[in-house]
Each structure stands twice: as C-alpha cells, then as structure tokens.
C-alpha positions in Angstrom: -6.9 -6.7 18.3 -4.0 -8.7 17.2 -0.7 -8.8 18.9 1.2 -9.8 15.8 4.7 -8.2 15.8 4.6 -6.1 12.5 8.3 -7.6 10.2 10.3 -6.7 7.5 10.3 -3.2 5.6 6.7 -2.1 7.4 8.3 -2.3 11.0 10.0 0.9 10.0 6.8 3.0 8.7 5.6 4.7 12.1 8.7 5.9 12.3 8.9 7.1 9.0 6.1 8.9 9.6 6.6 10.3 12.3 9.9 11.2 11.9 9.4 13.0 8.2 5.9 14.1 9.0 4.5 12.5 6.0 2.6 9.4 5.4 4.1 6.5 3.6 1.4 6.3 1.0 3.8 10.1 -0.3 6.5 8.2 -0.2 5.1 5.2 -2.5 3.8 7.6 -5.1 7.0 9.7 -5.2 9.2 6.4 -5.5 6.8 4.5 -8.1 7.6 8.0 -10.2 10.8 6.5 -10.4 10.1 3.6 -12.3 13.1 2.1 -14.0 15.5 2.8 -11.0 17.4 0.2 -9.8 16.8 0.3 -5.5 19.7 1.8 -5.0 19.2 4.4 -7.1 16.0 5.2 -5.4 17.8 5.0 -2.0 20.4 7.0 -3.1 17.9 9.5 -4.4 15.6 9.9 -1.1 18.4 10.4 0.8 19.8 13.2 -1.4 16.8 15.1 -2.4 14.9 14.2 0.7 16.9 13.9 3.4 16.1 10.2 4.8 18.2 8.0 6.7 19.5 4.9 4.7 17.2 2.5 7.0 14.4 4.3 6.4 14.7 4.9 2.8 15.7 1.0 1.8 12.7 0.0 3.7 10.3 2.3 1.8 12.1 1.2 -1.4 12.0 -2.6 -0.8 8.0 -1.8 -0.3 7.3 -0.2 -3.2 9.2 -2.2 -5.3 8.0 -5.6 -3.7 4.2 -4.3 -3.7 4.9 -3.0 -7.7 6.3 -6.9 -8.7 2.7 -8.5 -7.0 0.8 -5.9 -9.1 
C-alpha cells in the first residue's frame, strides 16, 4: 500500500463523494456534456443547478478538463 499523499484537484474527491453522495465518475460525465464551457462557466453551473461548494466544483472541473486535454 502506498502512503503517497494524494495532490491537486483529486485530494478533494472523497469528499465529494461523500458529501453529494455521488461518485465522481457522475460528475465527469455531466461536466464533459458541457463541452465548450469555459471552467468557470462549468463552476458557475454545478454550483447553480447542483448545489456544490466552489472548492469542490473547481476541483472537479479542473479534472475533467485537464483529463479531456491528455485525451
């Protein structure tokens, strides 16, 4: 087992999971629906229509969006 601290945008996905009860692959399919966004437009968006804390949502978004430009 490795006792590498997890950085960056994935240090907040157990608690986005836990906190919204949904796992973070729902929030990756909901935000690369959204394709053409700017990230702040996405943040804006998740915190609007699905209530998630700033924190959480920028760290999703800078995921998906970071995973979507190594595709």
């Amino acid at each position: 087992m490795s006792d590498a601290k997890i950085k960056g945008p994935a240090s907040y996905f157990p608690s986005i999971e836990k906190t919204y009860g949904k796992p973070i692959e729902h929030w990756m399919g909901l935000i690369d629906a959204k394709s053409g966004m700017k990230h702040l437009e996405i943040v804006t968006w998740l915190k609007a229509d699905h209530g998630l804390g700033h924190g959480h949502a920028n760290a999703l978004v800078a995921q998906a969006l970071a995973r979507k430009s190594h595709d």
